[in-house]
N, C-alpha and C positions, 0 to 999 in steps of 0.2 A: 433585578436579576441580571446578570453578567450571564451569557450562556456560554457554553464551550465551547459552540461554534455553530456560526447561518451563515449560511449563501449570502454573498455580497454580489447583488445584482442592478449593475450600476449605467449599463450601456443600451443596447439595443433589443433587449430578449422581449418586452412586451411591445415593440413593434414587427420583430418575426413572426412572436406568437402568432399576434391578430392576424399577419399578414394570414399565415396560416387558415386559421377559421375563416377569414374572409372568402379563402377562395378554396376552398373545404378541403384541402392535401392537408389531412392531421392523421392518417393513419402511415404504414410504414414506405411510403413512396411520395414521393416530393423532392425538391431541388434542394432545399436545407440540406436532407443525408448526402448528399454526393459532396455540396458544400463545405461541411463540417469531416468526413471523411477526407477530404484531400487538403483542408488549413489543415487538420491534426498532424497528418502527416508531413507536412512540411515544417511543420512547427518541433516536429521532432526528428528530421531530417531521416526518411525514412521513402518507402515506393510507395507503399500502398497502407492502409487503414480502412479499416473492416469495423462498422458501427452496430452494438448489439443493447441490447438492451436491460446488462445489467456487468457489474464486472465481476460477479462469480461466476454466469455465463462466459464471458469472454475468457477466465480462465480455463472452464471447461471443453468450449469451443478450441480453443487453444489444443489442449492436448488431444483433445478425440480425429482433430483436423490432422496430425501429426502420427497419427497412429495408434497410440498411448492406449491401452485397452489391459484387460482383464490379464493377470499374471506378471506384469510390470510394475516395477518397483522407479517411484520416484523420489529423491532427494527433495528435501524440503525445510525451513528453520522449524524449531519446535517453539519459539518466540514468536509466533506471525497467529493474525485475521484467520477463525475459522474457517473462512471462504477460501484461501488459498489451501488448505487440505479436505474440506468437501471438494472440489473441484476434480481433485484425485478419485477422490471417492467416487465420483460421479462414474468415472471411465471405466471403474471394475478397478484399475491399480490401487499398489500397495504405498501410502505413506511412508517415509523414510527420515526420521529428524536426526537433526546435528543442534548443537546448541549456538547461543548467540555471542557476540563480539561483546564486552564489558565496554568500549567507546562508541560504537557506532548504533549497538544496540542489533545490530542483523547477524546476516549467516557469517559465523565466524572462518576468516580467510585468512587466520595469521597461521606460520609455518605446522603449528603442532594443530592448528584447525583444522587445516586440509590433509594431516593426516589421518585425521579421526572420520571425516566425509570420505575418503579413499576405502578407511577399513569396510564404509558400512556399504561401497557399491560390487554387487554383482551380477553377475552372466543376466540379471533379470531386470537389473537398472537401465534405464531409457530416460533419459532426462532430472538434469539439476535447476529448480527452481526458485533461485535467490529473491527475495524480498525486500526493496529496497523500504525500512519502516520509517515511521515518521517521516518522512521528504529526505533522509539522507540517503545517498545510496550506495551500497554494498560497493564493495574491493571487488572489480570483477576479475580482474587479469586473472587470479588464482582460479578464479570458477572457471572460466573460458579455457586458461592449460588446460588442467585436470581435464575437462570435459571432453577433448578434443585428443586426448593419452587415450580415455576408454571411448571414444566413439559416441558419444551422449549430449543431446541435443539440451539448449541452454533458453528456459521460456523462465523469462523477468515477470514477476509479479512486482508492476509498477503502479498501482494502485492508489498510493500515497505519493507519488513521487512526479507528478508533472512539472517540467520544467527542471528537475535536478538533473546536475552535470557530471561527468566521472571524466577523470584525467589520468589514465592509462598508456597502455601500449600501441593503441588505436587513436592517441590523441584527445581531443575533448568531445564528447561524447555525451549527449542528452540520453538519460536511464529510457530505457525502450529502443534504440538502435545501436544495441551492444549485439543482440543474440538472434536467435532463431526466430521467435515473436515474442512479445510483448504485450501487456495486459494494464488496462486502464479503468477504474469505477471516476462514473462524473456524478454520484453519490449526494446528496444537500449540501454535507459537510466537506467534500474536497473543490482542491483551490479552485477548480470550474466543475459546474454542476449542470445537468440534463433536467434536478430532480433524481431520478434514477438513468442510469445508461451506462453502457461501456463500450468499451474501443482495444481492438486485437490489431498494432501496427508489427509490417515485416518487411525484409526484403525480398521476399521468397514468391516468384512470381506462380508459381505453382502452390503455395501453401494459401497464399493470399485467393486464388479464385476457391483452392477447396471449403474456405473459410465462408466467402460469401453463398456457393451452392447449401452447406452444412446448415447456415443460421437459418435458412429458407426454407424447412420442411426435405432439403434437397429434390428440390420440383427441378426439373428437367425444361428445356426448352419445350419440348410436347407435355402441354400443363398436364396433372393428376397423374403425372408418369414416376415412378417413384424407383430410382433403383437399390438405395441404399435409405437407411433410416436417417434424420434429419432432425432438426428443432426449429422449435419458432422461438427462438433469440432475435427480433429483428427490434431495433429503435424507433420511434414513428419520427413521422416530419417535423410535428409540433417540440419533440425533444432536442431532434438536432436543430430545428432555427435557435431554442433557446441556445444551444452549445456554440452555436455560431458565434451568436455575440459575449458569449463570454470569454470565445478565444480570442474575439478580437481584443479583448483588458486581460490578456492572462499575463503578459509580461507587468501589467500596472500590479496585478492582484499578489504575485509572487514577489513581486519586489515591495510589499505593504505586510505580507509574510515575514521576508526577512528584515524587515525595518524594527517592527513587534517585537521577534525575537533578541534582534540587538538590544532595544528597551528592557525587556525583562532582563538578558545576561548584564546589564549596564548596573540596573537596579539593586539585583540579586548581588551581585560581584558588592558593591558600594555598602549593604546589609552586614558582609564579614562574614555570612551563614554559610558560603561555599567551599567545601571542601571541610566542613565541619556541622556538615547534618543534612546539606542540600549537595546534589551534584546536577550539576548544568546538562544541557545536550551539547553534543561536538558539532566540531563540521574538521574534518581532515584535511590538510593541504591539497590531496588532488579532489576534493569535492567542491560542491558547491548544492549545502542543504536548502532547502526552501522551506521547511520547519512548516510543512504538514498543519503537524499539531506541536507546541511545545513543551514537552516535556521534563517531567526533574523525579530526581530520587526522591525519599527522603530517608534518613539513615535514624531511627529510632532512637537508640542508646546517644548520638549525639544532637540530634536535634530536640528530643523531648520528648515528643508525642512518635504514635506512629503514619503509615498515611496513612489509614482508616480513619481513624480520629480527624486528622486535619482536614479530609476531605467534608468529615460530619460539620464540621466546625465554621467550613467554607461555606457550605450549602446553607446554615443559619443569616449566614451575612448576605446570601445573594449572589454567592459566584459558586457555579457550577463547575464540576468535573469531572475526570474517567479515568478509572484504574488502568493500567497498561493492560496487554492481549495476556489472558491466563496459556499458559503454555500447553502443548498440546498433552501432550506427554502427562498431564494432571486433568485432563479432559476428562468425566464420565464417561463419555461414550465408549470410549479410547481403553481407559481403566477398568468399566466393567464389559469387556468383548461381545459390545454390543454387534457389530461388524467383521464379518470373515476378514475382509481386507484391511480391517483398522492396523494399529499399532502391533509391530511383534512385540512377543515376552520377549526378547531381549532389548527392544527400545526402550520400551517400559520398567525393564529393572536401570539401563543406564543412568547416568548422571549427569545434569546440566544444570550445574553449581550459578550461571549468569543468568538464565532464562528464570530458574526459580527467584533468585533475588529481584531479576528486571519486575517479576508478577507482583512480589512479597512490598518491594518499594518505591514500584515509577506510577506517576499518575500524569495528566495531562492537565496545562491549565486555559485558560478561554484562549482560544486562539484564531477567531475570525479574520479573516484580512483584513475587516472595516473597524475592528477594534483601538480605541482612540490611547493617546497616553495616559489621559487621566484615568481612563480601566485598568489599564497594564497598574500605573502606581500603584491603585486601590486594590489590584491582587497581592502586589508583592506585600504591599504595607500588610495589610491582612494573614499572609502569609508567616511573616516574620512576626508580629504582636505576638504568632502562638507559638513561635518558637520556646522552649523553655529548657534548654539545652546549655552547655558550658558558656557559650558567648553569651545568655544573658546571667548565668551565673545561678543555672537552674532556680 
């Protein structure tokens, strides 16, 4: 079996660990969290880093830290991780979707994009939450104008995205020290893993300590003192020693990312199937993707099959995979008004002609860091056998 994707754990995490157990700092106080909070953050060039313990929390922590509460409408893709719209949910606000970019696959930022994210913000909108998916990440500048016309704070869901760059009007710019704050899962499956944990970096010297009093139960100096309602989102020690060492290979582990993905686009491209039943992942001139997970269409009518099928077909041979994020906007929850605050009827009758096809034909395929070439062939080869579309002549 080829899996989708594992943790590539190559450096120092089980001598943290133990360090850990040895001298019993495994629950949420120990030198690893202070450790791992200030690499992240320098890693992503940023003040501060605030480590919680999961990154739907650290979304949620995010906007509750910020104000974000009941009667506020947040912008958000309708292509994205149910956790980045629980997260809304979580604060009493209202979800707000825009459909997604047909290249980048995110919040779409091309001219007629951001006039349809303008239609949908009012007197009750408080923040645009762009999604950078798979490791590319989003066109910010447009999100940043806009935001900054209506007064509307700018919290990245960078989840997928450690390590991706954006080349803007700011310069070059690691996704997470573009906005307001920023939100990170270290998840099994992302390029560095805790296990479970997440990470809320900012520059915001004042959002950043409400950030750490909030994930604390917000306990006061005078312990059992309590003035405001709190969480226990905290990370233990034993999570961030692991996170320690895996920032210390996160430049190895990202550039084994993008190595992978060049092999498949090499492979893919060489097959003839592209752009006649398969479409690639991009990477934009001002980006620099780290391919997450790597992704491809497949286009039914010319490739043959559809990807239901190919997926089934995959799983027979031993290589695993994952359909893209079903969009929100075709959510049960969402569709049958399970939630006062879910989805208006008018999001719901809208149209997102790119989000629905991204669901109907993107899948993802093994994409670990430690993944060798002869896997990558064995997908693509695999791949392409069940092509049965015009290139091979149906």
């Amino acid at each position: 079996m080829i899996p989708v994707c594992e943790p590539t754990l190559i450096g120092n995490e089980k001598r943290y660990a133990l360090d850990c157990i040895e001298t019993n700092w495994i629950s949420s106080m120990g030198k690893y969290i202070e450790q791992f909070e200030q690499g992240f953050a320098t890693f992503c060039g940023v003040k501060h880093a605030v480590a919680v313990n999961n990154g739907t929390t650290a979304l949620h922590l995010a906007l509750a830290a910020s104000g974000i509460g009941s009667g506020d409408e947040v912008i958000v893709p309708t292509f994205t991780m149910i956790a980045s719209v629980n997260a809304i949910l979580y604060t009493g606000a209202k979800p707000v979707i825009v459909d997604a970019d047909p290249e980048t696959w995110n919040m779409d930022t091309s001219p007629s994009g951001i006039k349809k994210l303008a239609a949908k913000i009012t007197k009750k909108t408080k923040a645009i939450m762009p999604v950078h998916i798979y490791g590319h990440p989003v066109d910010m500048d447009p999100i940043l104008e806009i935001a900054k016309q209506h007064h509307l704070l700018v919290i990245e869901d960078a989840a997928e995205a450690h390590g991706a760059e954006y080349q803007g009007k700011q310069g070059v710019k690691k996704c997470g020290a573009m906005s307001h704050a920023a939100c990170f899962s270290f998840y099994a499956n992302k390029i560095i893993t805790t296990g479970e944990g997440g990470m809320i970096v900012t520059d915001d010297d004042v959002l950043a300590e409400r950030l750490r009093l909030l994930r604390n139960h917000a306990f006061t100096k005078k312990r059992f003192i309590h003035n405001e309602l709190g969480y226990n989102y905290r990370m233990t020690n034993i999570q961030a020693a692991i996170g320690c060492a895996q920032l210390e290979q996160i430049e190895k582990l990202i550039a084994l990312r993008i190595k992978n993905a060049h092999c498949y686009n090499q492979l893919f491209k060489a097959s003839g199937l592209v752009g006649k039943g398969i479409t690639l992942p991009s990477e934009k001139p001002w980006a620099k993707n780290v391919y997450w997970m790597y992704g491809i269409l497949i286009d039914e009518k010319t490739f043959g099959i559809s990807k239901d099928q190919l997926m089934t077909e995959l799983e027979k041979q031993g290589i695993q995979t994952r359909s893209f994020f079903y969009p929100m906007h075709q959510q049960p929850m969402f569709v049958n008004k399970k939630y006062p605050n879910g989805l208006s009827d008018a999001d719901l009758r809208d149209h997102y002609p790119v989000a629905d096809r991204l669901a109907q034909e993107g899948l993802y395929l093994p994409s670990s860091s430690h993944l060798t070439e002869e896997q990558i062939k064995t997908v693509v080869d695999a791949v392409v056998s069940l092509a049965k579309g015009q290139v091979h002549g149906g």
